[in-house]
DSSP file (Angstrom, degrees, kcal/mol; ACC not computed):
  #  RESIDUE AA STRUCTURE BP1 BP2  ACC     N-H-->O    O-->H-N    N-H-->O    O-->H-N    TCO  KAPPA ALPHA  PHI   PSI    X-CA   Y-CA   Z-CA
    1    1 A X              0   0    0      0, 0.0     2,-0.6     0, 0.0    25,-0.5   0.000 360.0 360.0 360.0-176.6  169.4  131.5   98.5
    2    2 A X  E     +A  114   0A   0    112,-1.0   112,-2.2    23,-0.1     2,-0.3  -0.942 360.0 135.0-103.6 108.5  171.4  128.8   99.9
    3    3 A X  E     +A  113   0A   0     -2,-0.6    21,-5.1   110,-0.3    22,-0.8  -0.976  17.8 161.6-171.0 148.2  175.2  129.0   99.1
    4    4 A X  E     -AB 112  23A   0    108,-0.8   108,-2.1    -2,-0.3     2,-0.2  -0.962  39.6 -65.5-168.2-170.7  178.7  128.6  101.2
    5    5 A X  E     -AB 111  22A   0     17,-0.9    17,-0.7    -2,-0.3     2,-0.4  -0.622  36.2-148.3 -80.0 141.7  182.4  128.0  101.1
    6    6 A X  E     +AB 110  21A   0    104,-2.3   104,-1.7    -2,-0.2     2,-0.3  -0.994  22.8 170.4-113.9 113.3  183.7  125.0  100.0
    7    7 A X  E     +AB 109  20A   0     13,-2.2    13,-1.4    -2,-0.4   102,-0.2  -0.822  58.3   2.4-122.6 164.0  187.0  123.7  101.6
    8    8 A X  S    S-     0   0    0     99,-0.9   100,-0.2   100,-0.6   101,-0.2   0.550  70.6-177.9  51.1  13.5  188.6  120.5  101.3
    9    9 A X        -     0   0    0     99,-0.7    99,-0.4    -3,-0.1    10,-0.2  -0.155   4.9-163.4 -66.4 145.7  186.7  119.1   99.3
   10   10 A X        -     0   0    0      8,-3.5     8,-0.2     1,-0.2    -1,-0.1  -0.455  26.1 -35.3-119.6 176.6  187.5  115.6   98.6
   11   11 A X  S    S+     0   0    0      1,-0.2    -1,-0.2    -2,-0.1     7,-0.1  -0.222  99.2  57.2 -89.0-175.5  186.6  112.9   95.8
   12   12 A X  S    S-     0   0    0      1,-0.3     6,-0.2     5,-0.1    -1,-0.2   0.491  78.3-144.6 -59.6 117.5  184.6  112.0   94.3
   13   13 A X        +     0   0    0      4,-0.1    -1,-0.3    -4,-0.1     2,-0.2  -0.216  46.8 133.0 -61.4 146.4  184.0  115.8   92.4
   14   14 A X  S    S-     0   0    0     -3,-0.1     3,-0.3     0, 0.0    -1,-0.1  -0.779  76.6 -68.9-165.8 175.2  180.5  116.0   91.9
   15   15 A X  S    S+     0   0    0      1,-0.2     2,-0.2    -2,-0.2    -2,-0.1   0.653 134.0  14.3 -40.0 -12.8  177.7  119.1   92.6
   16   16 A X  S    S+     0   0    0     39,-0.1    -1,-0.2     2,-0.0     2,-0.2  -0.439  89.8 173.2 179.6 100.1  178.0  118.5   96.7
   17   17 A X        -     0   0    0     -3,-0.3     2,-0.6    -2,-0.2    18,-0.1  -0.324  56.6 -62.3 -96.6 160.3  181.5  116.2   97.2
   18   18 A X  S    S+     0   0    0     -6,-0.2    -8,-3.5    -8,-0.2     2,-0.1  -0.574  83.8 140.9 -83.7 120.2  182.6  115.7  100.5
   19   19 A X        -     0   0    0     -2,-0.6    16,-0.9   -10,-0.2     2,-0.4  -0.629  54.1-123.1-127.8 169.9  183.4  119.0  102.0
   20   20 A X  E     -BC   7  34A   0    -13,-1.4   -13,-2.2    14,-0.2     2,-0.5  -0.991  41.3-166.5-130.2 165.6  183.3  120.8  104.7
   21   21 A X  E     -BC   6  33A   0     12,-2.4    12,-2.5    -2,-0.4     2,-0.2  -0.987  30.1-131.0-140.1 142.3  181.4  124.3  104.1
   22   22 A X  E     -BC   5  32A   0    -17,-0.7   -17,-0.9    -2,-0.5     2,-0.3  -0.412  35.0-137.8 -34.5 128.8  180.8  127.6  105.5
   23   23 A X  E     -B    4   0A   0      8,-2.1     7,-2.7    -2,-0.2   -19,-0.2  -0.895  24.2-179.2-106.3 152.4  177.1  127.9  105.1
   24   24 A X        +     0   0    0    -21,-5.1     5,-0.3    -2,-0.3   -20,-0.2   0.427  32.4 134.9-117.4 -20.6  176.5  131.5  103.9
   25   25 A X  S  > S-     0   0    0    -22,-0.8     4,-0.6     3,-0.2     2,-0.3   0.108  71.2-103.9 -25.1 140.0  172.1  131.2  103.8
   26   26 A X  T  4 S+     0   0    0    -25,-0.5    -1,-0.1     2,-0.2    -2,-0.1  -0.592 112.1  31.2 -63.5 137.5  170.9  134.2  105.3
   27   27 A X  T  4 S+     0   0    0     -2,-0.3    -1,-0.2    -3,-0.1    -2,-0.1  -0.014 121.0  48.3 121.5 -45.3  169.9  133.2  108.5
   28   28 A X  T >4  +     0   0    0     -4,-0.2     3,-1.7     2,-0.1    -3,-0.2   0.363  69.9 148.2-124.0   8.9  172.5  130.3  109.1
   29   29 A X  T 3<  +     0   0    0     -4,-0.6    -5,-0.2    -5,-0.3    39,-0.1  -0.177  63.1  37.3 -48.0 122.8  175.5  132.2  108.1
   30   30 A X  T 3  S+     0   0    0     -7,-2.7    -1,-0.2     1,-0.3    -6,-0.1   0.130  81.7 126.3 113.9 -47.8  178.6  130.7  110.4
   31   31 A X    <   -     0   0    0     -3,-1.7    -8,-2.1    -9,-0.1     2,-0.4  -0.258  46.3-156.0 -45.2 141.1  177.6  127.1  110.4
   32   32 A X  E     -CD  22  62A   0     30,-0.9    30,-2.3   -10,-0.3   -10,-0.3  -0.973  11.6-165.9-131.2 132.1  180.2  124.8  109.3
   33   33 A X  E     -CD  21  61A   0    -12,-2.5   -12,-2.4    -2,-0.4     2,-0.9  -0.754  20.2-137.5-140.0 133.6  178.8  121.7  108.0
   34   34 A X  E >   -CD  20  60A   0     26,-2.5    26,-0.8   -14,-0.2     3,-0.5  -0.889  34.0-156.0 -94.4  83.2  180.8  118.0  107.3
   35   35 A X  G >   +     0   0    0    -16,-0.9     3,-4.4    -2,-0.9    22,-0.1  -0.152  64.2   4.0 -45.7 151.0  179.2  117.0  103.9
   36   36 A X  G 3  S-     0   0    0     20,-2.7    -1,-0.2     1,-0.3    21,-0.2   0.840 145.6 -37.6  36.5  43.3  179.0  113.2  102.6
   37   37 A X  G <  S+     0   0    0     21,-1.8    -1,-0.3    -3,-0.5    -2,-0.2   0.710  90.9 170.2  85.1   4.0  180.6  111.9  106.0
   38   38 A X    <   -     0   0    0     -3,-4.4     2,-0.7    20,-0.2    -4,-0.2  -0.402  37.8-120.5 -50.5 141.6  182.8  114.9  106.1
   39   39 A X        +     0   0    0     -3,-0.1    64,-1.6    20,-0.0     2,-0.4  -0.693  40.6 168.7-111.1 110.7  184.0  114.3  109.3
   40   40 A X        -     0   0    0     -2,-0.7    61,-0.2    62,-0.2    62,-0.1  -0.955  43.2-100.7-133.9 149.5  183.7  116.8  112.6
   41   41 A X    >   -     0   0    0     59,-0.4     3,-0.5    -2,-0.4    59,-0.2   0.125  38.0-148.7 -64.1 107.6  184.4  116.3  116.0
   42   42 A X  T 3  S+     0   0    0      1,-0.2    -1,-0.1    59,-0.1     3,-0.1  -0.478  76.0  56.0 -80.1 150.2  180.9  115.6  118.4
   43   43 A X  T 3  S+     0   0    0      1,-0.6     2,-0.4    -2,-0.1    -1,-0.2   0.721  74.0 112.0 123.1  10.8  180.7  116.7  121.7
   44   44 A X  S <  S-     0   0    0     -3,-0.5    -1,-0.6    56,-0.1     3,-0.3  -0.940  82.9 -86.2-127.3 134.4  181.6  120.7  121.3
   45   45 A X  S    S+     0   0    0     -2,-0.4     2,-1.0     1,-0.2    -1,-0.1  -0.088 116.8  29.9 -47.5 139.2  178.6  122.9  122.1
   46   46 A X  S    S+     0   0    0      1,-0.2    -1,-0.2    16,-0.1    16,-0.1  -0.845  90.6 158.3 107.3 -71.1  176.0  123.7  119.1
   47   47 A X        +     0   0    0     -2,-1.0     2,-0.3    -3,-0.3    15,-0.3   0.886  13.6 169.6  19.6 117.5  177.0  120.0  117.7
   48   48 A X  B     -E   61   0A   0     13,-3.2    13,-1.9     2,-0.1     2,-0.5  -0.937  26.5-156.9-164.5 179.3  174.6  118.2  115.2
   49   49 A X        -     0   0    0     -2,-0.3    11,-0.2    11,-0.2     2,-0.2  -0.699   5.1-172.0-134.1  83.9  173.9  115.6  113.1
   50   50 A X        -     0   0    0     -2,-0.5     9,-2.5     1,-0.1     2,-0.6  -0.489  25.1-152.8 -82.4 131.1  171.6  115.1  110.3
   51   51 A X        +     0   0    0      7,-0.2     7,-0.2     1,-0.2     6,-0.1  -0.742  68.6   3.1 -92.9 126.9  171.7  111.5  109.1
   52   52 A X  S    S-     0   0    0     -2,-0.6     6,-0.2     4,-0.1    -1,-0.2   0.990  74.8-169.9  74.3  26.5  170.9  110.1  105.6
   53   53 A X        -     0   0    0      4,-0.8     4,-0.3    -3,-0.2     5,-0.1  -0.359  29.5-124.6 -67.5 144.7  170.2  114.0  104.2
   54   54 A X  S    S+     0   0    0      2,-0.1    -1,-0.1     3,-0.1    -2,-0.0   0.977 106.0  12.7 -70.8 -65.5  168.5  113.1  100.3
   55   55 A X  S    S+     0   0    0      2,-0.1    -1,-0.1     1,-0.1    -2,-0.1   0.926 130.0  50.6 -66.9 -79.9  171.5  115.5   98.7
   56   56 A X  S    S-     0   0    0      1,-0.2   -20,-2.7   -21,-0.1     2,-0.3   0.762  91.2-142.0 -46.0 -29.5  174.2  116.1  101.6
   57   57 A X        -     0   0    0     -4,-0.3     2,-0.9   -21,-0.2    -4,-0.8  -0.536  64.0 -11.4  89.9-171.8  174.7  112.6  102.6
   58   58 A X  S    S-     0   0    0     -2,-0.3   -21,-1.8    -6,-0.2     2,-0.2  -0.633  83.5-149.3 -86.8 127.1  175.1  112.0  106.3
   59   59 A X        -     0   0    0     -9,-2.5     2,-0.3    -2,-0.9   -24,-0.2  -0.507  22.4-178.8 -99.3 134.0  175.6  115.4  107.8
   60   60 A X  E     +D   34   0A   0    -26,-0.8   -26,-2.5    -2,-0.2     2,-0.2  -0.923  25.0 154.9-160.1 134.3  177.8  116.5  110.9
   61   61 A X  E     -DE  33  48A   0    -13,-1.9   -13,-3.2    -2,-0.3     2,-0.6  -0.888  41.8-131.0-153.6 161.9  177.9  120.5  112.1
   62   62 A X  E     -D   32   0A   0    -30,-2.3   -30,-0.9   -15,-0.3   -16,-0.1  -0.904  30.9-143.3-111.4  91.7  178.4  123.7  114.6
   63   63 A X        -     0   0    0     -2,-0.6   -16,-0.1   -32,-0.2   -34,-0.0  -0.246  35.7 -79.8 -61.4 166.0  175.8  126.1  114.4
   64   64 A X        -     0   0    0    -36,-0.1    33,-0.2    33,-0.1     3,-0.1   0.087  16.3-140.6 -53.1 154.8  176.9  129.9  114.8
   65   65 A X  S    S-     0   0    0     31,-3.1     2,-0.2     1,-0.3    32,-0.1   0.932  81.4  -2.2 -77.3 -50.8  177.6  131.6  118.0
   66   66 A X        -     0   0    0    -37,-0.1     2,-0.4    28,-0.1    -1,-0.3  -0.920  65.3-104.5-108.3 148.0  175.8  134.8  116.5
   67   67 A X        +     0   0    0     -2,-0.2   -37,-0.0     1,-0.2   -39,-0.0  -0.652  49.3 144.7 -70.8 137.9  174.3  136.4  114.2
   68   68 A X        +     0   0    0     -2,-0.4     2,-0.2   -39,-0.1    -1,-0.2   0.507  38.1 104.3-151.2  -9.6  176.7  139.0  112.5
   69   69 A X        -     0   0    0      1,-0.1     7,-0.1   -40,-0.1     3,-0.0  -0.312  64.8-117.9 -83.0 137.8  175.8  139.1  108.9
   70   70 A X        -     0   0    0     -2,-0.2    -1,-0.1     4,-0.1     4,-0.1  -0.315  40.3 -65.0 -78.1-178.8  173.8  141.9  107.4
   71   71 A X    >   -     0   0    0      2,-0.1     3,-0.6   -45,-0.0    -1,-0.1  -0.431  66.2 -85.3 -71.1 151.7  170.7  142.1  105.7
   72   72 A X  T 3  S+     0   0    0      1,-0.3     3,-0.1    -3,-0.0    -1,-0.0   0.342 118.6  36.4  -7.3 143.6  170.2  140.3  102.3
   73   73 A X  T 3  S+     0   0    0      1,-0.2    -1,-0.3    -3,-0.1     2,-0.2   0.357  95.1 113.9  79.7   8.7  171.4  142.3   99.7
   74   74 A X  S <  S-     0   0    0     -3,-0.6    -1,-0.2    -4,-0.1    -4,-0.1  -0.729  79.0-104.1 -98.2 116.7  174.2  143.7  101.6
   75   75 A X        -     0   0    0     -2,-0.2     2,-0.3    -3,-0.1    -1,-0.1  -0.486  40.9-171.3 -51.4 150.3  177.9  143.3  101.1
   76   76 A X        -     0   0    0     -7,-0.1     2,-0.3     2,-0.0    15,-0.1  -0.574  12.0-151.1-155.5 160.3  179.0  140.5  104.2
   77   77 A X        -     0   0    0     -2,-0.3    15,-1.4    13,-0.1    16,-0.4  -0.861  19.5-163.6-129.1 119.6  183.0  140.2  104.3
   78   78 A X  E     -F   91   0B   0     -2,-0.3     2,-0.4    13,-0.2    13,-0.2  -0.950  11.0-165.5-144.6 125.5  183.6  136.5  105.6
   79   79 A X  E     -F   90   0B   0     11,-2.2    11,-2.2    -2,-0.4     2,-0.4  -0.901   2.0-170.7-103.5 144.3  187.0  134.9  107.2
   80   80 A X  E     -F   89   0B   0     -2,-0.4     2,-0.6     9,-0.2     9,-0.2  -0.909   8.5-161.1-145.9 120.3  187.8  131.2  107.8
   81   81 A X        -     0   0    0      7,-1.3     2,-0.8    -2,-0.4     7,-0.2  -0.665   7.3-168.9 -82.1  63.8  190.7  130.3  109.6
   82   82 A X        +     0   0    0     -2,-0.6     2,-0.4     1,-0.1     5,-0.2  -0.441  17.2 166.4 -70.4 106.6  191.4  126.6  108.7
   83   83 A X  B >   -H   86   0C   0      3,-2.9     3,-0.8    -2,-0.8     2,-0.3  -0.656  59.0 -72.3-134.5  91.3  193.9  125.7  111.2
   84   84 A X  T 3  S-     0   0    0     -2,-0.4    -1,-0.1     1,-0.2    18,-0.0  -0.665 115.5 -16.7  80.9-151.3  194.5  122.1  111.4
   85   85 A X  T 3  S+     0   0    0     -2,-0.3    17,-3.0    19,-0.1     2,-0.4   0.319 121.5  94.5 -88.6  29.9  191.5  120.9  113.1
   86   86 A X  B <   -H   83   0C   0     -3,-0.8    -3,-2.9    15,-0.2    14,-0.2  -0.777  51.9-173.8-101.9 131.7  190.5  124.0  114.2
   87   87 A X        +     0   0    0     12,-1.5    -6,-0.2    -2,-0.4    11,-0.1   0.610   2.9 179.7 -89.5 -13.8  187.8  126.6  112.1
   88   88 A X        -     0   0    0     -8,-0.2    -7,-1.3    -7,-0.2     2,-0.5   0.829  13.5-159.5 -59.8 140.0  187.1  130.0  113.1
   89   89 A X  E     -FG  80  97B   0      8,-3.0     7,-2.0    -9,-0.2     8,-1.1  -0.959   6.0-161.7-127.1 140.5  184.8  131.6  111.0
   90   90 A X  E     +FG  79  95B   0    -11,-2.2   -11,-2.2    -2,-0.5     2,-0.3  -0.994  15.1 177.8-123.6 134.1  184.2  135.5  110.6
   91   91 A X  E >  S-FG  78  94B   0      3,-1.6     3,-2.4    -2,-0.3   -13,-0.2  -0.998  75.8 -12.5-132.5 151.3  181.9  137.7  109.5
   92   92 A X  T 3  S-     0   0    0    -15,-1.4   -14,-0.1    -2,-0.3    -1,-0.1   0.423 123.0 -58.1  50.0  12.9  182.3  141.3  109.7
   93   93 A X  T 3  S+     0   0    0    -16,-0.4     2,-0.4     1,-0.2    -1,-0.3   0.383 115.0 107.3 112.0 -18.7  185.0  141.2  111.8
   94   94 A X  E <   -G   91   0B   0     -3,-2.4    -3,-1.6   -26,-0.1     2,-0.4  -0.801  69.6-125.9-119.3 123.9  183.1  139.2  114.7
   95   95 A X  E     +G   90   0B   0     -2,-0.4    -5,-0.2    -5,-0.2     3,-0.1  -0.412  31.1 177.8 -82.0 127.1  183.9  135.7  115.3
   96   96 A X  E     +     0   0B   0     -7,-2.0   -31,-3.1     1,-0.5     2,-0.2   0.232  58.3  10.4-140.2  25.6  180.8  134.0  115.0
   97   97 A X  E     -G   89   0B   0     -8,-1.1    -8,-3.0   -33,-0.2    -1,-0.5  -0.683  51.2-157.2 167.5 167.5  181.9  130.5  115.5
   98   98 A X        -     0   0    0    -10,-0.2     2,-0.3    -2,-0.2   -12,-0.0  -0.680  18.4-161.2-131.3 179.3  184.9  128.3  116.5
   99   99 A X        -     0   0    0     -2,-0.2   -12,-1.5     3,-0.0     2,-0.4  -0.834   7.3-174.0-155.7 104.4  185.2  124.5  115.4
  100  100 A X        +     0   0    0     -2,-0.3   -59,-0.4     1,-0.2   -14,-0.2  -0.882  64.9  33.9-124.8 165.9  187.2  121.8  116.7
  101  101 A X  S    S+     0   0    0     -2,-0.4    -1,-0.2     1,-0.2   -15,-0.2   0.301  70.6 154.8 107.8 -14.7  187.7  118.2  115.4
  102  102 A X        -     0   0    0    -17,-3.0    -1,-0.2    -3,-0.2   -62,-0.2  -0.159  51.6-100.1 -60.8 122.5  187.5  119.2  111.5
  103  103 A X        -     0   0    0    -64,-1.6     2,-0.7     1,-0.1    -1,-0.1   0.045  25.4-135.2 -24.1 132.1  189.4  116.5  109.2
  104  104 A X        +     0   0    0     -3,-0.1     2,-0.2   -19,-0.1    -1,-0.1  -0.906  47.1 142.4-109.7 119.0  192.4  117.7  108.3
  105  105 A X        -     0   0    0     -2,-0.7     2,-0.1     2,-0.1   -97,-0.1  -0.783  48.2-109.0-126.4 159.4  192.8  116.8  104.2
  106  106 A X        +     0   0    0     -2,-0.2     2,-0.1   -99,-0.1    -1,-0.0  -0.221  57.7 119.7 -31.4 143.7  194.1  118.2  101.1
  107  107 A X        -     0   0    0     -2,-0.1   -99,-0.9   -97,-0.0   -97,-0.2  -0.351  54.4 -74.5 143.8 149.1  191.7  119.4   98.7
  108  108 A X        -     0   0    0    -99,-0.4   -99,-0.7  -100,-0.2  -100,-0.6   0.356  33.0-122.8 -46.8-175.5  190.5  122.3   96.8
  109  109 A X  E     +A    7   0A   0   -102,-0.2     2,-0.3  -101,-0.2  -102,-0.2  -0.889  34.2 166.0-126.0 134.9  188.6  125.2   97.7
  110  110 A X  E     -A    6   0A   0   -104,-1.7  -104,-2.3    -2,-0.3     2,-0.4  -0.981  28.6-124.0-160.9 169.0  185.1  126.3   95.9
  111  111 A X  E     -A    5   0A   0     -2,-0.3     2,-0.5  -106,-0.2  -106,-0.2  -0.890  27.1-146.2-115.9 138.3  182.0  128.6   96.3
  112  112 A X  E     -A    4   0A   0   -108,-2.1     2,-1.0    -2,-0.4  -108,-0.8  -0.854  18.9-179.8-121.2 111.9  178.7  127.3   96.2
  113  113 A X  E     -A    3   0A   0     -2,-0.5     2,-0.6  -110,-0.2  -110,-0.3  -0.743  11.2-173.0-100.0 121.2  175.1  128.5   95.0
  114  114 A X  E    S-A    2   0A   0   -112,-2.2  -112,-1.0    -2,-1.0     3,-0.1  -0.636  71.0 -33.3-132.8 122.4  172.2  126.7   95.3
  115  115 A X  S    S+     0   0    0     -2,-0.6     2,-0.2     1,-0.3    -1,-0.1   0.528 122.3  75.3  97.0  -7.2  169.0  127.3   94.0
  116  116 A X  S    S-     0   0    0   -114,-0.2     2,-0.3  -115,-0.1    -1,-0.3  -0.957  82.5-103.3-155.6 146.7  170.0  131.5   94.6
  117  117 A X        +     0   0    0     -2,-0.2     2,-0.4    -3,-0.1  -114,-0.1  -0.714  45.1 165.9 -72.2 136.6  171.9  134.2   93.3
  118  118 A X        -     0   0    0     -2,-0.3     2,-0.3     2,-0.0    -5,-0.1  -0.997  15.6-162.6-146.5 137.4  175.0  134.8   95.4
  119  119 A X        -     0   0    0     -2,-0.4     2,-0.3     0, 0.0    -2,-0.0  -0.942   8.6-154.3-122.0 165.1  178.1  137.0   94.2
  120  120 A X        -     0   0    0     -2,-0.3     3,-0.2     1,-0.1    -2,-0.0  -0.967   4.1-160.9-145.3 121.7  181.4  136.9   95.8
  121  121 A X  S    S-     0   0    0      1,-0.3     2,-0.5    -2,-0.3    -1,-0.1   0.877  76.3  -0.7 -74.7 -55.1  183.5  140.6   95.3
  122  122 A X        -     0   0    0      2,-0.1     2,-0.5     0, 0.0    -1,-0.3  -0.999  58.1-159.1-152.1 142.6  186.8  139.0   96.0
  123  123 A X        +     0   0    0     -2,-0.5     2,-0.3    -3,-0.2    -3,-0.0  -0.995  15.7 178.7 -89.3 104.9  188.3  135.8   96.9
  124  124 A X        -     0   0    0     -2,-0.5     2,-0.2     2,-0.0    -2,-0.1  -0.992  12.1-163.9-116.6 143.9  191.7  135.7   98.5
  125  125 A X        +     0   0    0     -2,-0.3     2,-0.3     2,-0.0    -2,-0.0  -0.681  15.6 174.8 -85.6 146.0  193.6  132.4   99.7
  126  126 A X        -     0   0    0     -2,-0.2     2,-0.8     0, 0.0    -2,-0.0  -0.938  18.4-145.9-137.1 159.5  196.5  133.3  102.0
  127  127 A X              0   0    0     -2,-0.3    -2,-0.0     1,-0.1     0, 0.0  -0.907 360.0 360.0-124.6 141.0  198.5  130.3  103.8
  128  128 A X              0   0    0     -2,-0.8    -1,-0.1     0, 0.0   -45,-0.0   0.374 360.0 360.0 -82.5 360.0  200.1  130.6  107.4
């Protein structure tokens, strides 16, 4: 199923607020995605921009560097370095994208399913 990280999410809350997220889908695991106008810098290799999205709103994103995740049904261990306007995303250990331009806001943190079952073993926050 389709599920990711939520960070920064801003108002107004509702079922996909302007964020920016982690995508976890198998497949696309590593993207980081500007929801609802979330805002991220164009002009950095992978870059793209879905406009008008029925749900997301106008969409702006980094695909992965690699694939690194395992197969479906697999425990996946996942890092994100929000630093500033900077992202780094890990999975397994393997940096499998970097991010620059992201808004820097306040705003919660949340996990996201859609449409799929997704479990998350542990959450930890830690701040630099």
């Amino acid at each position: 199923g389709n599920s990711g990280i939520f960070s920064r999410i801003g108002e107004p809350m509702k079922a996909l607020p302007g964020t920016i997220e982690t995508q976890l889908k198998h497949g696309s695991a590593g993207d980081v995605l500007g929801l609802q106008g979330k805002p991220i810098a164009g002009g950095q290799p992978r870059f793209f921009e879905v406009k008008k999205h029925e749900l997301a709103g106008d969409i702006a994103g980094v695909h992965k560097l690699l694939d690194a995740e395992k197969p479906p049904g697999e425990w996946n261990r996942v890092d994100i370095l929000a630093q500033g306007a900077h992202y780094q995303v890990r999975i397994i250990g393997k940096v499998v994208n970097e991010v620059e331009g992201v808004e820097v806001n306040a705003g919660p943190v949340g996990v996201q399913s859609e449409g799929g079952i997704i479990q998350f073993r542990r959450i930890a926050l830690t701040p630099l």
